[in-house]
mmCIF file of the N, C-alpha and C atoms, coordinates in Angstrom:
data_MODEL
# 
_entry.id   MODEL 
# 
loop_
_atom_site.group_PDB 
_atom_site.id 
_atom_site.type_symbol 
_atom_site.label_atom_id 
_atom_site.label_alt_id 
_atom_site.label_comp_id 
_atom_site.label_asym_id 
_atom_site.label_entity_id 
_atom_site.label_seq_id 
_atom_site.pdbx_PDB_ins_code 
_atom_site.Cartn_x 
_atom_site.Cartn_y 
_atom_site.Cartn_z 
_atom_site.occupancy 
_atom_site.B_iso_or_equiv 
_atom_site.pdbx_formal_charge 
_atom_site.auth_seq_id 
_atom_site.auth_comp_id 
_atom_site.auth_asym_id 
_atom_site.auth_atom_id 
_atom_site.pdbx_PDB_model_num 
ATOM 1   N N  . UNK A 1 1  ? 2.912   -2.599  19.861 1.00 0.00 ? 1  UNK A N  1 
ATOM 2   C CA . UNK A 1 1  ? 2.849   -2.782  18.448 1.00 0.00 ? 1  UNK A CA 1 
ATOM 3   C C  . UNK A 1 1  ? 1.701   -3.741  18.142 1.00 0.00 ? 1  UNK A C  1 
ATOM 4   N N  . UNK A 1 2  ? 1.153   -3.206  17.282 1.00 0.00 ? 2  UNK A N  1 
ATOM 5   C CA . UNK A 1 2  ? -0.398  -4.393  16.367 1.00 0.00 ? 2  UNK A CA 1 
ATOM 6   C C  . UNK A 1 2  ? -0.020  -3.989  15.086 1.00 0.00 ? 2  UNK A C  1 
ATOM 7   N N  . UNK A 1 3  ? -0.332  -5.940  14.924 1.00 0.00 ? 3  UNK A N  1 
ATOM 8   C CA . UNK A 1 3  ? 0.335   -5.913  13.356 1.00 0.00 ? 3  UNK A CA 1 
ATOM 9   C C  . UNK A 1 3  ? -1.067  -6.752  13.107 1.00 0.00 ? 3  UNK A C  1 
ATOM 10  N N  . UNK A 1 4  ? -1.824  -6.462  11.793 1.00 0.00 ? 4  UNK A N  1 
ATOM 11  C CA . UNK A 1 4  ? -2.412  -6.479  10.768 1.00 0.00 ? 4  UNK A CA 1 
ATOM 12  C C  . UNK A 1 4  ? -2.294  -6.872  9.436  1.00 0.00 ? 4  UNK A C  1 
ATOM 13  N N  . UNK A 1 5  ? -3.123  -8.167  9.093  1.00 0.00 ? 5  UNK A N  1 
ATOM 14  C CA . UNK A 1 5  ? -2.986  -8.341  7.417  1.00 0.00 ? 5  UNK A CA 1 
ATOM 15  C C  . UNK A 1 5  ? -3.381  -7.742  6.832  1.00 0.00 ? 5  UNK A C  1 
ATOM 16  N N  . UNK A 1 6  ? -4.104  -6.723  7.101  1.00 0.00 ? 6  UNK A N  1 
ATOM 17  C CA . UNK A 1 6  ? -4.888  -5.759  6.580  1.00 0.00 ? 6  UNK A CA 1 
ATOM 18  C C  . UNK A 1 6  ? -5.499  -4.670  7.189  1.00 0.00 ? 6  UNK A C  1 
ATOM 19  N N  . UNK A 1 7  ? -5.394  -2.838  6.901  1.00 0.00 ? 7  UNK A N  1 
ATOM 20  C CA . UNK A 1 7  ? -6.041  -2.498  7.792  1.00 0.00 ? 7  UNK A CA 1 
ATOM 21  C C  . UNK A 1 7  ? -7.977  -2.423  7.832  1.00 0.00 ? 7  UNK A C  1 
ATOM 22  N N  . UNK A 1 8  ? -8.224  -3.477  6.824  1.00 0.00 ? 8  UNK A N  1 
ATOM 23  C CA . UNK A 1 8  ? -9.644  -3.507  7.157  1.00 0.00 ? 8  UNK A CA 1 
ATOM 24  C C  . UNK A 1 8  ? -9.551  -4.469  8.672  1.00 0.00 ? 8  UNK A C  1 
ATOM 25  N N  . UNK A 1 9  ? -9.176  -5.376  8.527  1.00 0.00 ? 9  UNK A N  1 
ATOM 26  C CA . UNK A 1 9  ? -9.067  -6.077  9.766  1.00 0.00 ? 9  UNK A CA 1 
ATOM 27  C C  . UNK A 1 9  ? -8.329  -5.636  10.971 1.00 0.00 ? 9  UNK A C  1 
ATOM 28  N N  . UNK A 1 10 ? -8.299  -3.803  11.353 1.00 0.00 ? 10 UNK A N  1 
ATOM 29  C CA . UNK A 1 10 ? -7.964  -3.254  12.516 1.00 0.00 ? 10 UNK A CA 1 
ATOM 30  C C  . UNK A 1 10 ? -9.751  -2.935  13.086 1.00 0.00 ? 10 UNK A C  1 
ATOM 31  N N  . UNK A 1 11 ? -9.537  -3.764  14.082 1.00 0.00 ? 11 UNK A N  1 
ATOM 32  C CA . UNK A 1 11 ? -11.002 -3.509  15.055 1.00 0.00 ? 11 UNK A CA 1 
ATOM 33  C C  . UNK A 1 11 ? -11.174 -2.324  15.951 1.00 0.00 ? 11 UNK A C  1 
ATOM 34  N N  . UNK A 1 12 ? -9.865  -1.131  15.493 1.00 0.00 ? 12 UNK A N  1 
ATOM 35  C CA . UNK A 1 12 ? -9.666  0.277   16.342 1.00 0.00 ? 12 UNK A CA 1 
ATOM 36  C C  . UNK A 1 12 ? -9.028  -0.313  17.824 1.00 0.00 ? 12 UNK A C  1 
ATOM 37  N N  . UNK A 1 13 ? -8.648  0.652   18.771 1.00 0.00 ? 13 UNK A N  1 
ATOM 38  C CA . UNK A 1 13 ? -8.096  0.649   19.909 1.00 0.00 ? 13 UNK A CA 1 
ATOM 39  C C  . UNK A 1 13 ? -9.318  0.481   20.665 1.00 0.00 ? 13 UNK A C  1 
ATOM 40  N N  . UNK A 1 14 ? -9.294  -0.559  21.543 1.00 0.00 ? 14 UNK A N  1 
ATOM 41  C CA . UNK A 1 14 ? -10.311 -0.421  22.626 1.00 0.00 ? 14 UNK A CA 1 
ATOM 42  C C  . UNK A 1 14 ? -9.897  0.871   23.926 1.00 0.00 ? 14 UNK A C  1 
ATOM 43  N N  . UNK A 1 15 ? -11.056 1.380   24.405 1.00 0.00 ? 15 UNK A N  1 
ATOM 44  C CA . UNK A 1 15 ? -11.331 2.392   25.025 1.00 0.00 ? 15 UNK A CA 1 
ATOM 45  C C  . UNK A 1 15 ? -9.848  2.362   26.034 1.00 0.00 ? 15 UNK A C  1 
ATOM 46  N N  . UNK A 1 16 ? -10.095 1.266   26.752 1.00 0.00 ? 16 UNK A N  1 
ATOM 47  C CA . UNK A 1 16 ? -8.608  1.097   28.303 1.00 0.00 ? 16 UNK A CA 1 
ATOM 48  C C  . UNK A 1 16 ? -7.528  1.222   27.140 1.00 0.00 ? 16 UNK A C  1 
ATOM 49  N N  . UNK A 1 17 ? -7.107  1.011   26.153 1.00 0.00 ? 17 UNK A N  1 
ATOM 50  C CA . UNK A 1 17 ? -5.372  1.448   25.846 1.00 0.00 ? 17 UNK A CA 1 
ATOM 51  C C  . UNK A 1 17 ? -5.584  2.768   25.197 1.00 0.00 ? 17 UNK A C  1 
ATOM 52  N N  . UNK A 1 18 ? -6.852  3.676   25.358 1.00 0.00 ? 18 UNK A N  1 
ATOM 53  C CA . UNK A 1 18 ? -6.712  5.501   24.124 1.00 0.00 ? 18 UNK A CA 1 
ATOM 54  C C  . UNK A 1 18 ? -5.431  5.688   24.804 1.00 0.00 ? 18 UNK A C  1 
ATOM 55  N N  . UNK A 1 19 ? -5.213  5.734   26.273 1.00 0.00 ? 19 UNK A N  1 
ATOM 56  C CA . UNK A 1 19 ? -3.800  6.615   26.469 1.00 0.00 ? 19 UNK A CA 1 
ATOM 57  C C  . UNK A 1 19 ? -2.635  6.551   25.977 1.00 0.00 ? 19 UNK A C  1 
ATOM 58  N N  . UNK A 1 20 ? -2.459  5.380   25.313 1.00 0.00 ? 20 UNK A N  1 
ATOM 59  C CA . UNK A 1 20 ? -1.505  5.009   24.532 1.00 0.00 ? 20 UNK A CA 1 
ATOM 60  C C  . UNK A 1 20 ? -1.359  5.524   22.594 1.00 0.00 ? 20 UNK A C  1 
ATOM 61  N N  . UNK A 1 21 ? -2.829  5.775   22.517 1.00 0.00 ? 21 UNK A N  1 
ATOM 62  C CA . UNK A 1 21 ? -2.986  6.305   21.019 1.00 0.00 ? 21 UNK A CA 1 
ATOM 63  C C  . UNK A 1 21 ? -1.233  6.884   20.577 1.00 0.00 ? 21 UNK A C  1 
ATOM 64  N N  . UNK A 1 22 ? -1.545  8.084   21.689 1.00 0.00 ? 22 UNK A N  1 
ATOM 65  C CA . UNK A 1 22 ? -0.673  9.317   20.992 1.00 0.00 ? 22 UNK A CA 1 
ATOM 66  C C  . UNK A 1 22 ? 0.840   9.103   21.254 1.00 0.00 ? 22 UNK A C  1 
ATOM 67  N N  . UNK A 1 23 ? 1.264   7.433   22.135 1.00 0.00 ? 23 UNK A N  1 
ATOM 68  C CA . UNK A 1 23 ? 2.784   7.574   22.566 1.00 0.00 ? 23 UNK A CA 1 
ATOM 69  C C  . UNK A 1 23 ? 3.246   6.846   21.038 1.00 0.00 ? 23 UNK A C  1 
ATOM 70  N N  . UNK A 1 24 ? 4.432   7.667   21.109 1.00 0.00 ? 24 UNK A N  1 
ATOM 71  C CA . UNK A 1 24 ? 5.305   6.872   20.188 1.00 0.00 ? 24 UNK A CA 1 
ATOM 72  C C  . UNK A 1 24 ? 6.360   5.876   20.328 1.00 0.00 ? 24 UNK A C  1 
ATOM 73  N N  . UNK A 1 25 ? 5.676   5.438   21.316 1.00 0.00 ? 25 UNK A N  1 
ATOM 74  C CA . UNK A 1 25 ? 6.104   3.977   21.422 1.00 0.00 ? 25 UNK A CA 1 
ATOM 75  C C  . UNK A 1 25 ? 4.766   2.849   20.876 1.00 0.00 ? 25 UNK A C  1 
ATOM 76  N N  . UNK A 1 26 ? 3.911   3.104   20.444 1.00 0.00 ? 26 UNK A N  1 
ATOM 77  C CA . UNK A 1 26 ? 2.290   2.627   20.070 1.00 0.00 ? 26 UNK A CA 1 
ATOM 78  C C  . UNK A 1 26 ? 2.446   2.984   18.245 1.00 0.00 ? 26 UNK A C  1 
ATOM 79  N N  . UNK A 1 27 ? 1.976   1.640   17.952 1.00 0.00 ? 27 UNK A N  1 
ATOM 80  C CA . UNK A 1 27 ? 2.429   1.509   16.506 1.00 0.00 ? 27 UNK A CA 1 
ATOM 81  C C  . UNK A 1 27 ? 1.466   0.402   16.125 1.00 0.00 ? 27 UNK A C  1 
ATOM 82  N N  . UNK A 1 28 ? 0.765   0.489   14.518 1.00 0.00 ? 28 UNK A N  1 
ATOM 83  C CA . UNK A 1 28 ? -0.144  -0.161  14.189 1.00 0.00 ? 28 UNK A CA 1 
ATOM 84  C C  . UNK A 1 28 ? 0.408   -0.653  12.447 1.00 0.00 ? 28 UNK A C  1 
ATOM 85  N N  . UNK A 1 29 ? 0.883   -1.618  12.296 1.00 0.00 ? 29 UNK A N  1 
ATOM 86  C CA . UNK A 1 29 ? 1.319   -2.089  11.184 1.00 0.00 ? 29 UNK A CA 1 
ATOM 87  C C  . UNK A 1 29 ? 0.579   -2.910  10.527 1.00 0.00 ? 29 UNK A C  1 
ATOM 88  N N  . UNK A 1 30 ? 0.411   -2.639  9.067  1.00 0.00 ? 30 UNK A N  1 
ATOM 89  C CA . UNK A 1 30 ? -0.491  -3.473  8.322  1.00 0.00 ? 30 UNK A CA 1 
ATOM 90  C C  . UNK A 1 30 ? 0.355   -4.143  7.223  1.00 0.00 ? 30 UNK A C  1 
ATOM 91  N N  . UNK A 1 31 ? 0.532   -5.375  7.268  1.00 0.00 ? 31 UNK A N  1 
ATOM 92  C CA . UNK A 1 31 ? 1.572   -6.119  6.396  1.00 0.00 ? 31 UNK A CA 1 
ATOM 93  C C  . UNK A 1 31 ? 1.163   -5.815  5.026  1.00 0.00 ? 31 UNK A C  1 
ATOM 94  N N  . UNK A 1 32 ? -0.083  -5.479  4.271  1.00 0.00 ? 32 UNK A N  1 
ATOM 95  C CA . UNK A 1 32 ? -0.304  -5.548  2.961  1.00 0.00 ? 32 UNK A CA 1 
ATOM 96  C C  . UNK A 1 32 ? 0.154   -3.882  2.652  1.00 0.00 ? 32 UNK A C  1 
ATOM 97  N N  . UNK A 1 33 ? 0.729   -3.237  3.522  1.00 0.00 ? 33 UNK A N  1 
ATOM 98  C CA . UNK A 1 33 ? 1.391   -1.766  3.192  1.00 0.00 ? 33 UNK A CA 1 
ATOM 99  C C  . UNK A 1 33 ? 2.693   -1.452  3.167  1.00 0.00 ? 33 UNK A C  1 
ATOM 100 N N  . UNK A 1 34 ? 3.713   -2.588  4.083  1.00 0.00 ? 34 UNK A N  1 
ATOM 101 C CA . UNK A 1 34 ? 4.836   -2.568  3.860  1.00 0.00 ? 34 UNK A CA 1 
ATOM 102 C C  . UNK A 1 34 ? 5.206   -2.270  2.375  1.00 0.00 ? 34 UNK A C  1 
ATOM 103 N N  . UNK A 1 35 ? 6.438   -1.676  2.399  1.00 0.00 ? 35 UNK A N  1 
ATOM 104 C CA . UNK A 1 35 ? 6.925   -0.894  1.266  1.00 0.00 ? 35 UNK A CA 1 
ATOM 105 C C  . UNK A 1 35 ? 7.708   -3.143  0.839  1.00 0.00 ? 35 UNK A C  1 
ATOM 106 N N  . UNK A 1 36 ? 7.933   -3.244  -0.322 1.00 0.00 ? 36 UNK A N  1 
ATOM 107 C CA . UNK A 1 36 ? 8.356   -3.857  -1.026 1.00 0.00 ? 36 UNK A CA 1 
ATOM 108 C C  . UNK A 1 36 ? 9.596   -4.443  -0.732 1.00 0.00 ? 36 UNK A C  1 
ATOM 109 N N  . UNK A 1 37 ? 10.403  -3.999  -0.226 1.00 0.00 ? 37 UNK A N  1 
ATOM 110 C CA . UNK A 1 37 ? 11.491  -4.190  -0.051 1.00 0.00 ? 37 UNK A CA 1 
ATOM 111 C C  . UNK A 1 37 ? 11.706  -4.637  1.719  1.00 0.00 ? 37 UNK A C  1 
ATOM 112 N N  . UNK A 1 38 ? 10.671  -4.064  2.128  1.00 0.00 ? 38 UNK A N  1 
ATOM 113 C CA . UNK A 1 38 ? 10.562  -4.489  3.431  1.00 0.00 ? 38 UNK A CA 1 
ATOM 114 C C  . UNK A 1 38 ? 9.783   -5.645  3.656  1.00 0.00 ? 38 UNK A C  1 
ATOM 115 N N  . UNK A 1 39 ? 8.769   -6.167  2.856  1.00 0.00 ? 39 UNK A N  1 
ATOM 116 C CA . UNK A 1 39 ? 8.105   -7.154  2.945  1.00 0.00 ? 39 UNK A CA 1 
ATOM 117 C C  . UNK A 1 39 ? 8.956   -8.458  2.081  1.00 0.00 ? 39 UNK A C  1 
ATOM 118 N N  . UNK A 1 40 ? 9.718   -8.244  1.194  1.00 0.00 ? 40 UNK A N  1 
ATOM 119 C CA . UNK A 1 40 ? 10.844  -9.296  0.521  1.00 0.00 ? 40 UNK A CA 1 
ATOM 120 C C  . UNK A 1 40 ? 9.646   -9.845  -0.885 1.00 0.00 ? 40 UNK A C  1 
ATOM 121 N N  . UNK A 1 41 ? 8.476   -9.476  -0.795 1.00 0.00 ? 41 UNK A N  1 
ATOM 122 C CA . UNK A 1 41 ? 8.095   -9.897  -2.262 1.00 0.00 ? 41 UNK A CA 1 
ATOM 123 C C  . UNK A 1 41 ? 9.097   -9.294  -3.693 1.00 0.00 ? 41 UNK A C  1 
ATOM 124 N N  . UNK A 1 42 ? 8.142   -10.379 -4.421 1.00 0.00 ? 42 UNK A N  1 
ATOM 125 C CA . UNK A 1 42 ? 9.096   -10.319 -5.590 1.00 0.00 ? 42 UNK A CA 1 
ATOM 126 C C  . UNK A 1 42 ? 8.502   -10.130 -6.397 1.00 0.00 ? 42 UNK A C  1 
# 
């Protein structure tokens, strides 16, 4: 998991983890996209 304040500030996957791109266990979260209710703003 890579978590992100933003996805401008994702620098992409470096080359040694691509094999991981496609598992779904590999997850890229950007906190300013959380849905509302998941982030607890008000």
């Amino acid at each position: 998991m890579l978590i992100f304040t933003r996805r401008q500030f994702d620098p992409g996957l470096p080359t040694h983890f691509q094999d991981y791109a496609n598992s779904p266990r590999f997850r890229r979260i950007y906190l300013d996209e959380l849905p509302i209710e998941v982030a607890g703003r008000r």
